[in-house]
C-alpha positions in Angstrom: 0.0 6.6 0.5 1.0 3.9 3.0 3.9 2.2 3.1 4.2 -1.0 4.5 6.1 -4.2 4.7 6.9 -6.2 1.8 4.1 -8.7 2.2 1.6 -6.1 2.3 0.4 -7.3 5.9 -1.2 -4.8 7.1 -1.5 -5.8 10.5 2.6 -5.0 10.7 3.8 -1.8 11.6 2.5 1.0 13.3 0.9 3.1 10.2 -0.3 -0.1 8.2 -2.2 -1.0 11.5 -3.9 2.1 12.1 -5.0 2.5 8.7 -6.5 -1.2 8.7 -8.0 -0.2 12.3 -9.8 2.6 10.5 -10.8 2.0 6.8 -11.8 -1.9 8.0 -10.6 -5.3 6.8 -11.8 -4.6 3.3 -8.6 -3.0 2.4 -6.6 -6.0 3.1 -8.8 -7.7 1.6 -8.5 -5.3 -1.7 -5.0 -5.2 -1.6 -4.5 -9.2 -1.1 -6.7 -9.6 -4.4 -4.8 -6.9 -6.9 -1.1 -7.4 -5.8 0.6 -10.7 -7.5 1.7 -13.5 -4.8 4.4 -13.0 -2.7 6.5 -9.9 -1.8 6.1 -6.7 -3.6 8.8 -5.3 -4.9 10.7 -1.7 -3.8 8.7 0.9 -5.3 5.7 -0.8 -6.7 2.4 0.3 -5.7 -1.1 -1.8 -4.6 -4.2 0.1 -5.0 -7.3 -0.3 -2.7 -10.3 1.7 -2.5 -10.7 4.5 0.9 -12.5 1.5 2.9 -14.2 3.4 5.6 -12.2 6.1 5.1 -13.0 9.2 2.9 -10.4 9.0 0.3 -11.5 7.2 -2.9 -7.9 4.9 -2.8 -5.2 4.2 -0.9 -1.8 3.6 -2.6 0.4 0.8 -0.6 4.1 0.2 -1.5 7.2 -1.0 0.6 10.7 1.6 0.5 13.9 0.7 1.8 16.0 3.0 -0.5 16.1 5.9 -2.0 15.8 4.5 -5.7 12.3 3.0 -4.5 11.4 6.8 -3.6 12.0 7.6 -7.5 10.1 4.9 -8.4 7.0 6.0 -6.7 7.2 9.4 -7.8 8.0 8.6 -11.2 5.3 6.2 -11.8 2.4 8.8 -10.0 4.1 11.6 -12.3 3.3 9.1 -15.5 -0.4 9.1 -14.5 
């Protein structure tokens, strides 16, 4: 899980960057390609495969209240 800005940059914020910095530009890449234009919105989640990581995917969303918290949880408790 990564949670990053609401433009899905990557390159922004201290966790987003170290994770690009390790699984590779691919993910940005990924995650540029499956989330629709613009901003994301509170709570939803872009999936990218592990990169050069060992993980299979990495789950990105953007939180800024409590109610996007629920959201998350609620949709990875649907699945």
């Amino acid at each position: 899980m990564n949670v990053a800005s609401r433009n899905l940059d990557l390159k922004r914020g201290a966790a987003s960057s170290a994770l690009l910095n390790y699984a590779g530009k691919k993910i940005q890449d990924e995650v540029n390609a499956n989330k629709e234009s613009g901003n994301i919105d509170e709570g939803e989640i872009v999936v990218s495969s592990g990169g050069n990581l060992q993980c299979k995917e990495i789950y990105h969303t953007t939180l800024w209240r409590k109610q996007g918290l629920a959201r998350v949880i609620k949709q990875f408790k649907s699945q």
